[in-house]
C-alpha positions, 0 to 999 in steps of 0.5 A, spaced: 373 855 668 377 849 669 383 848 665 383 843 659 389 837 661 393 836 654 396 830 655 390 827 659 385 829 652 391 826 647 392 820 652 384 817 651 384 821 644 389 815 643 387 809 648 380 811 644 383 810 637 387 804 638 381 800 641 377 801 635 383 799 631 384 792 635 375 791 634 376 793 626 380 787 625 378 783 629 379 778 622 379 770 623 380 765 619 375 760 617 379 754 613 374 747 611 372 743 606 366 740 601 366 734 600 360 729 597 357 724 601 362 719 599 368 723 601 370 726 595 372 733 594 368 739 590 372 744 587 369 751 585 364 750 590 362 758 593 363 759 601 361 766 604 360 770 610 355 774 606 360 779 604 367 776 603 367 770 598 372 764 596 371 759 592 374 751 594 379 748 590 381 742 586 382 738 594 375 741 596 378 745 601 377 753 601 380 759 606 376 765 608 378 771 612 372 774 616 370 778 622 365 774 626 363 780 630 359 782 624 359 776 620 357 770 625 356 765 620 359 762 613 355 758 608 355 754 601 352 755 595 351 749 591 352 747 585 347 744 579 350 737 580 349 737 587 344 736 593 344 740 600 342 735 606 335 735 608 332 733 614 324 732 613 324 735 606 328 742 608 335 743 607 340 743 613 347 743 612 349 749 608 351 754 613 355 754 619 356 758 626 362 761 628 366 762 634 367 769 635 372 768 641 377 763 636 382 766 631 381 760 627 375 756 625 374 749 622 367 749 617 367 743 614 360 741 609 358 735 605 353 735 598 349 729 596 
């Protein structure tokens, strides 16, 4: 019967374990702004990965910290006075993609 090694087992226990600490907080932020058509700053405007929300402030601009391995995208919800952009009738412009291989990512929107 062959002999367990120790310090070989506790070694991969430990290499093993901080991997997956580093893929677990894997965070980037994600900082931008919505804005109207005109260049106006929209306060109070909803921006979410799906799991985390955060809502802009009075310049427009709003902060979030995700995970885009497990959430790859960000998106608005609009408020009643405002209006998604549309190309040929369907809203566009309401979510973003982000890069995965960046710490930081700029998504910025515009409403009509």
């Amino acid at each position: 019967m062959k002999k367990i090694n120790f310090r070989k087992t506790l070694f991969a226990a430990v290499l093993l374990f901080q991997l997956n600490a580093i893929a677990a907080f894997g965070q980037t932020v994600v900082k931008g702004s919505v804005k109207d058509n005109t260049g106006k700053p929209i306060s109070g405007v909803v921006v979410t990965d799906g799991a985390h929300f955060n809502t802009t402030d009075a310049q427009g601009n709003y902060v979030l910290n995700t995970d885009p391995t497990r959430y790859p995208m960000v998106y608005i919800s609009t408020p009643a006075a405002y209006e998604l952009p549309s190309k040929e009738g369907i809203a566009d412009g309401f979510y973003q993609y982000l890069d995965a291989g960046k710490s930081e990512n700029q998504c910025d929107f515009v409403l009509t």
